[in-house]
VMD Tcl script that draws the C-alpha trace (Angstrom):
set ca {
  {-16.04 26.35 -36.03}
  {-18.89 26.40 -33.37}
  {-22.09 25.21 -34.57}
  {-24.26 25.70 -31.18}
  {-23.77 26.86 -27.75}
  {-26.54 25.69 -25.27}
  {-26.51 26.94 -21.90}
  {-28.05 24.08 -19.41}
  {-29.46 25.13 -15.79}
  {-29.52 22.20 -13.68}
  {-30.58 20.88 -10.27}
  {-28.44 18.58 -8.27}
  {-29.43 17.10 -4.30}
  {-26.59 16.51 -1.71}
  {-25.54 13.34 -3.30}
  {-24.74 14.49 -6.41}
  {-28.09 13.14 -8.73}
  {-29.40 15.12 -11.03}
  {-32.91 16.27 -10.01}
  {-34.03 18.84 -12.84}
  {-32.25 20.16 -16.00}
  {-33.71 22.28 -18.92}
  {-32.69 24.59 -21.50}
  {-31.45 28.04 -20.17}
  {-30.41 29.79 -23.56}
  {-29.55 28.37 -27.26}
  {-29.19 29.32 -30.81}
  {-32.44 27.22 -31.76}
  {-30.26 24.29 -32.67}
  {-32.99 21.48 -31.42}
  {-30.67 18.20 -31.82}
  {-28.02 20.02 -29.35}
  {-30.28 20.95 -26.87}
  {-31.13 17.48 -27.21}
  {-27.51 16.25 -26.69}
  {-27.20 18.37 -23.85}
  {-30.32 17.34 -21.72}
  {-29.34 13.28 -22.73}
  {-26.12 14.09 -21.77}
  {-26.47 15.29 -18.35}
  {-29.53 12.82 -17.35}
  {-27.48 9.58 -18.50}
  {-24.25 10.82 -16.70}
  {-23.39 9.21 -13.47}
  {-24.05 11.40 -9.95}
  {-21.83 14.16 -9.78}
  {-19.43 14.91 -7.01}
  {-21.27 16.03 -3.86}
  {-21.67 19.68 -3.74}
  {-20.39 21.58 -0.58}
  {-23.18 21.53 1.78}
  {-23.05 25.09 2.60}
  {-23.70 25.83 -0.97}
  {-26.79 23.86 -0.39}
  {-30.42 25.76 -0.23}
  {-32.86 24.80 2.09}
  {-33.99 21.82 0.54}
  {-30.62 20.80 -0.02}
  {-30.49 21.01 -3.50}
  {-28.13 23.07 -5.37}
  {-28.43 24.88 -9.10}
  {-25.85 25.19 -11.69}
  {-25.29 26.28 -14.89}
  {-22.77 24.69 -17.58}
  {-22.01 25.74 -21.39}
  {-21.85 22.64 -24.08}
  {-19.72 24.15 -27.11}
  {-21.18 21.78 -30.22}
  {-18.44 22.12 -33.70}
  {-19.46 21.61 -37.10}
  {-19.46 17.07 -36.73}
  {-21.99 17.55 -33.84}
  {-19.04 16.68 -31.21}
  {-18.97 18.50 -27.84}
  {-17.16 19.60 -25.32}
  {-18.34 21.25 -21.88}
  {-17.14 24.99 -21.07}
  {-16.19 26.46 -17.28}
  {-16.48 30.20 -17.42}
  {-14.48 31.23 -14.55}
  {-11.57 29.74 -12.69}
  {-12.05 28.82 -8.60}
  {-12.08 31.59 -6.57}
  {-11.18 29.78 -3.35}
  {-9.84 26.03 -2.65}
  {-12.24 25.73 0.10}
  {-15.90 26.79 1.49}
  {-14.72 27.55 4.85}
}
mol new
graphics top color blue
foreach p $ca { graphics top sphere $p radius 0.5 }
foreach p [lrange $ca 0 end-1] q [lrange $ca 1 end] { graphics top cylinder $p $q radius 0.2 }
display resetview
């Protein structure tokens, strides 16, 4: 059983850091949003994103799904498969 399902929009620069994150949508439950935000600001840089997905500050936004069960575990959902192996 699902417990929560927060919805995290975050902000990462050319080298993969995390620059911003915050809550995009939630049930309410407070200690997963919690989870979430701890999770993503203690994880190491990402991989670099493709620098023509890059704005003009070079900074690119995401959003990613943390599915929380019933023990508080969680796991992190992708919504859509790639639609191309490369950029070019």
């Amino acid at each position: 059983m699902l417990r929560s399902l927060v919805v995290v929009s975050f902000t990462v620069d050319g080298n993969g850091r995390v620059l911003h994150s915050a809550v995009y949508r939630t049930n309410g439950d407070n200690e997963a949003e919690s989870t979430a935000l701890t999770s993503l600001r203690h994880a190491p840089p990402l991989p670099l994103p493709p620098g023509k997905l890059l704005n003009g500050r070079g900074q690119l936004e995401l959003f990613e799904d943390w599915l929380f069960n019933d023990g508080g575990k969680f796991q992190l959902r992708e919504l859509a498969s790639p639609q191309a192996q490369t950029i070019d």
